[in-house]
N, C-alpha and C positions, 0 to 999 in steps of 0.2 A: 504493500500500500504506500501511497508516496505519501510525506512526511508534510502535511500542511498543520502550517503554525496559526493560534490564536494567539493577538495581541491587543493592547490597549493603545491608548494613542497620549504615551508619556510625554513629557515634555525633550523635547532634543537636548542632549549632549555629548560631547566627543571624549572622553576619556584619553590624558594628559597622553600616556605613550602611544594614542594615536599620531598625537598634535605631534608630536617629538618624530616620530618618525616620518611625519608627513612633509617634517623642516626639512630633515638630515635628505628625504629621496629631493626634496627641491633644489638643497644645495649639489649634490651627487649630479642633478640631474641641468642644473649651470655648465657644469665641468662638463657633462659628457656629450651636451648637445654644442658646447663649444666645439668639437672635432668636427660635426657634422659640415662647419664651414674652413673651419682652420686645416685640415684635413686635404683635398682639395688642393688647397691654398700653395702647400707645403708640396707637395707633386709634383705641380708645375713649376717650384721654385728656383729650380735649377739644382737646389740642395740633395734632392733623392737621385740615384743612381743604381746599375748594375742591370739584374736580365727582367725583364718585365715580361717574359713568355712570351715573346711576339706579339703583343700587345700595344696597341695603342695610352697614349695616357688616361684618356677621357675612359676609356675600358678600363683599364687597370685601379683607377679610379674609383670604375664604379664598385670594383670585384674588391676592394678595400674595405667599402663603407656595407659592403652588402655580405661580406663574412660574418659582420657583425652579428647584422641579424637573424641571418638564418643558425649557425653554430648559439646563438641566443636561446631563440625558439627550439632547436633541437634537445638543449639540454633543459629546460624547464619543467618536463614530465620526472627526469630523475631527482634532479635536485627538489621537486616538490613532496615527491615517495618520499625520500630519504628522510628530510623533514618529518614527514608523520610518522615514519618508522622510528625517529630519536625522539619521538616529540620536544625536539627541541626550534625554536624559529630565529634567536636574536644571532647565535654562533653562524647560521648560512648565511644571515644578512651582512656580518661583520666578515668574514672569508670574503666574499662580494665587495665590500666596499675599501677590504686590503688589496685585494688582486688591482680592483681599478687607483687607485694611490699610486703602486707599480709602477701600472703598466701606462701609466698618464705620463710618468717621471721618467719614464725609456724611453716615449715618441723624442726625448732632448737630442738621445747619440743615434737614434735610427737614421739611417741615412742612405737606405735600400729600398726596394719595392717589398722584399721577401719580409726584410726585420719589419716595415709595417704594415704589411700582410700578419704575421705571427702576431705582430702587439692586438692588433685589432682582433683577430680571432679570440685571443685571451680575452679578451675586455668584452666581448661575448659571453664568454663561459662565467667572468665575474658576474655578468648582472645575472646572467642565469638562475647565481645563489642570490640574489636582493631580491628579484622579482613575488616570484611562488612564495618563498618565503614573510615576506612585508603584505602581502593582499589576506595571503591566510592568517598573518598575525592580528592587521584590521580584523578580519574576521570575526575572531575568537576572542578579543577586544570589548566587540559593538556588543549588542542584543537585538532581540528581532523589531523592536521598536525605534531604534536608530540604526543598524545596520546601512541603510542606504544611505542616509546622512552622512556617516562617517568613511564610508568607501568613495562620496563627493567630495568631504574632505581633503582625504588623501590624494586621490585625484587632481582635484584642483589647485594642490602645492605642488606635486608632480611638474602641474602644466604648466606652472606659472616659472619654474627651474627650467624645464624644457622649452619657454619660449625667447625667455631674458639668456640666456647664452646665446645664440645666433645674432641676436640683436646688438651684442658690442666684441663678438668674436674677431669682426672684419678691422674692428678700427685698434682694439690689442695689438694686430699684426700689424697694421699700416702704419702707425703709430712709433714702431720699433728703429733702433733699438734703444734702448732704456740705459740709462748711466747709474751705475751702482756706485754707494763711496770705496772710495779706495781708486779710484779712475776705472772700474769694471764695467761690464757693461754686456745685458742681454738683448740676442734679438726680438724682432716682436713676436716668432714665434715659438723660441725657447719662454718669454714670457705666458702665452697663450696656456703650453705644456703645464708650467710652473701652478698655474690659477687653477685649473683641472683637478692639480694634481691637491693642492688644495684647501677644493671642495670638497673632494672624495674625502682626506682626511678630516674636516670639520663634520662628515654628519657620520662618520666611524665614531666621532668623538662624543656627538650627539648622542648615538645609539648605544656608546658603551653606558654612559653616565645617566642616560633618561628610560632608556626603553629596556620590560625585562615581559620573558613568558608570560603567561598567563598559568597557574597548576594544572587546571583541568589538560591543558594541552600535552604536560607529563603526563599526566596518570592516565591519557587516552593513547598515548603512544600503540602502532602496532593495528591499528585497528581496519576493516577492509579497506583494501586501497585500489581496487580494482574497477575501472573505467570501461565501464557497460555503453555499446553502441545501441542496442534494443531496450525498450522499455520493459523493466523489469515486473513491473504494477500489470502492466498489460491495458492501461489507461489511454495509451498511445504507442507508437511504431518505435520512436526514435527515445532513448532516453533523453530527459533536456536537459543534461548539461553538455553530452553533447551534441545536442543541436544548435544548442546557445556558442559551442566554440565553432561549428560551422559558419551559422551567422555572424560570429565577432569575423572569422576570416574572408567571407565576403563583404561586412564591411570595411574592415580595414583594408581591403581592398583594392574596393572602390574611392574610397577617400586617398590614396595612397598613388591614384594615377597620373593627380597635379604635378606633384612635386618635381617630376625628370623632365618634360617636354616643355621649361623655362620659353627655349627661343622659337617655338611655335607660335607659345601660347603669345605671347606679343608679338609676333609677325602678323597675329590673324587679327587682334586687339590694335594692333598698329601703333603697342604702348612698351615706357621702358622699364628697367629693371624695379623701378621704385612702385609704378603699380604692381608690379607681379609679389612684392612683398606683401603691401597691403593685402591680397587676393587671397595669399601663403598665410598671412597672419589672420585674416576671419574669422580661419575654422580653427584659431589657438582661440583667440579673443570670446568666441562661443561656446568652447569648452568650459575657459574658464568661468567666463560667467557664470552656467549655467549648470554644473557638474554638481554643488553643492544646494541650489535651492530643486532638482530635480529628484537626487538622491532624498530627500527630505522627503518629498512627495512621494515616492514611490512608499516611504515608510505608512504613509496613509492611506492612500489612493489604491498601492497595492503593486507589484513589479510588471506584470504581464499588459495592464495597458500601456505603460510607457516606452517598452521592448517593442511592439507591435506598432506604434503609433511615429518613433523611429525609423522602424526599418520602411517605414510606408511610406517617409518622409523624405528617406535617402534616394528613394527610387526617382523624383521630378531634379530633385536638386543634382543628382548624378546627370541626368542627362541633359538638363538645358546647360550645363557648361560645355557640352560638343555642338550647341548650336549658336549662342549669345554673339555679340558681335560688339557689343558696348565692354569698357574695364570696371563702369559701374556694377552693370548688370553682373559681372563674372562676381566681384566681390561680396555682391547679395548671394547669387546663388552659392559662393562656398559656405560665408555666412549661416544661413540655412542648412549646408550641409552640415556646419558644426551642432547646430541644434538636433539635428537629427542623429548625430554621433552620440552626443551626451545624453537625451535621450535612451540611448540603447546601452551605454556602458555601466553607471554606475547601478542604475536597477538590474543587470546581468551578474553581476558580480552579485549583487544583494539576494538575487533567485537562487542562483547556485551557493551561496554561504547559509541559504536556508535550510537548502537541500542536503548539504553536506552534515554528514556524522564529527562527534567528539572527535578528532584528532583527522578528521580526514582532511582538512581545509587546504593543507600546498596540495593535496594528487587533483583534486576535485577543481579548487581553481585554477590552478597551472592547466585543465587544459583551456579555459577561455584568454591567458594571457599567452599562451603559447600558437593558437593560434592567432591572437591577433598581429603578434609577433611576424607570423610567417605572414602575413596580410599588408603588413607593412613593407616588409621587403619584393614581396610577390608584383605588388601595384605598381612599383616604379619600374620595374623590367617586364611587364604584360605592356605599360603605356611609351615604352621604349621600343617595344617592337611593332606593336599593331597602328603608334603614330604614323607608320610608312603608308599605309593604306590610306590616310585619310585623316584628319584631324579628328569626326567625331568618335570614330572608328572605338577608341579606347573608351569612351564616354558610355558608347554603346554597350559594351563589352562589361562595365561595371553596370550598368543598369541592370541589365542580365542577372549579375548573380546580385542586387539589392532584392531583382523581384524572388526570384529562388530563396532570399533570405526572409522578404517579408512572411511565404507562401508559409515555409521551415517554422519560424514561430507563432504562428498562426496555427496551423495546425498542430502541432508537437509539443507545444509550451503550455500551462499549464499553471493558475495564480498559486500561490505558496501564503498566502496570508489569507485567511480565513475569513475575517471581518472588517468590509473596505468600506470607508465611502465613497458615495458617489460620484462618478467622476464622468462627463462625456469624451471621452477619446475613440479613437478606430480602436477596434478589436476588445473590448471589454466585455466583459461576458454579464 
């Protein structure tokens, strides 16, 4: 029988080594979305050298930044067992945020394709252990009365880390190099390295000194940790959590296919690099906004209309950016597409941490973070290749799997909160 919860409708609050942890991924998350520009940067520098595989820069490039993610995603299913099998969550988090410290502080002497191919591969497996680990510790954290609350939260410091590094990444570098006393003096992109390196170190610091288990999560150790494709209840076809990591991978996706096709996109716009930021920056600005008063709602209203009501939402906003002709219009519709992201994230996470057993939380949510992971990296090389066809071509191509995805939770998904109220959205029951 699937596990539906009854609850009240307590007052919201975040319990401190939420907040604590939500700093420590912001600051983590400065550092690491710094490489995403600096990275790049440092390439073309003239500074990296030796065999690039017969590869291009722009390729080799991209197979840098996209090691990342996929060795990320690959390991998140084990590192999140492992977790429930120790029941322990703070020690994966800290392994994760030692490896990134590292491996931020080696991009200084790399001065290879291969050395930052390696570095960057590691710094994959680093976050591997923060990821599974920090979602399932929210988890076990919240209660089922704020759970969504607090998974917005998190969220929403995450995002707010991930958007402010790219935003002064470019001018660290340009900026360089920096006069130390003593007549020394860094480049701007050993500086860059240096800052990364940290942040990684300040939310280590954070998380030794503020954030600790929870017991239940010991005494639960060990408990089933096995990831059912069929519905077990016999309620429905697909189990929902993972149908929910299906749909997280078609939407991240589909949100995922802006990012690579920059000088398309304003060839067809007939606009420069400063609207394509704004456009890039939308669907942050809508996340963040929105990530914590959605989460809130979903604790009342209930998780399944807001899941549904997203993915419904992704579907127009995915596709009128293969048609739009204005930089206005593009910026609305990413805009929207961010509400329709956030929409579907932090109540996904709060369905699935309903659904999940004492100690089961990193097997259970690692897999919606793990595919969103592959989602992420997936989108920008589908909108790499199928751009050749056709500008909407990629736009296409994600509407597809939004509608596959809306169809998925629609059918397959299932409220987890017993007593909702009222709320008009698509798909409520």
């Amino acid at each position: 029988m699937r596990r539906v919860v009854e609850r009240g409708l307590a007052p919201f609050a975040v319990d401190r080594r939420v907040l604590a942890l939500a700093g420590a991924r912001m600051a983590d998350g400065i550092g690491n979305s710094f490489l995403i520009i600096v990275i790049p940067l440092y390439v073309t520098s003239g500074i990296v050298s030796g065999t690039a595989f017969g590869l291009g820069e722009s390729m080799i490039t991209g197979v840098i930044l996209s090691v990342f993610g996929f060795l990320n995603s690959s390991f998140q299913p084990f590192t999140g067992r492992l977790s429930d099998r120790l029941g322990r969550r703070k020690p994966f988090i800290l392994v994760g945020l030692a490896g990134l410290a590292v491996t931020n502080i080696a991009y200084v002497v790399a001065e290879t394709y291969v050395s930052l191919l390696v570095i960057r591969g590691l710094q994959g497996v680093s976050v591997a252990f923060i990821i599974p680990s920090s979602v399932a510790l929210v988890n076990e954290l919240a209660t089922t009365d704020d759970r969504g609350g607090n998974m917005g939260v998190y969220n929403t410091f995450r995002l707010v880390g991930f958007g402010a590094g790219p935003a002064v990444a470019g001018a660290v570098v340009s900026r360089g190099p920096y006069a130390l006393p003593g007549g020394m003096s860094v480049t701007g992109f050993a500086a860059a390295f240096y800052i990364a390196t940290i942040t990684a170190t300040v939310s280590y610091v954070l998380v030794t000194v503020l954030v600790s288990d929870p017991e239940s999560t010991v005494a639960n150790a060990g408990a089933d940790l096995s990831i059912p494709i069929l519905d077990r209840s016999g309620s429905t076809l697909l189990d929902p959590i993972f149908t929910l990591g299906v749909a997280s991978l078609f939407m991240a996706t589909a949100i995922a296919l802006f990012a690579t096709i920059q000088p398309d996109v304003n060839a067809r716009l007939e606009q420069g690099s400063t609207w394509f930021g704004l456009q890039f920056a939308a669907f942050i600005i809508a996340q963040v906004a929105l990530q914590t008063p959605i989460g809130r709602a979903c604790d009342r209203y209930g998780r399944r209309p807001f899941i549904v009501t997203g993915m419904v939402l992704l579907i127009p906003t995915t596709l009128v950016q293969g048609f739009v002709l204005s930089s206005v219009l593009m910026f609305v519709a990413r805009l929207f597409q961010g509400i329709a992201a956030a929409m579907v994230f932090a109540p996904s996470l709060a369905l699935a941490g309903d659904l999940a057993g004492e100690g089961e939380s990193g097997s259970k949510l690692s897999v919606l973070t793990m595919a969103f992971g592959y989602g992420i990296a997936i989108g920008p090389l589908s909108s790499g290749a199928l751009v050749g066809f056709g500008f909407r071509v990629p736009f296409v191509f994600g509407t597809v799997l939004a509608v596959f995805g809306a169809i998925l939770v629609y059918t397959q998904v299932e409220e987890t909160l017993e007593s909702t109220a009222s709320v008009p959205v698509v798909g409520s029951d």
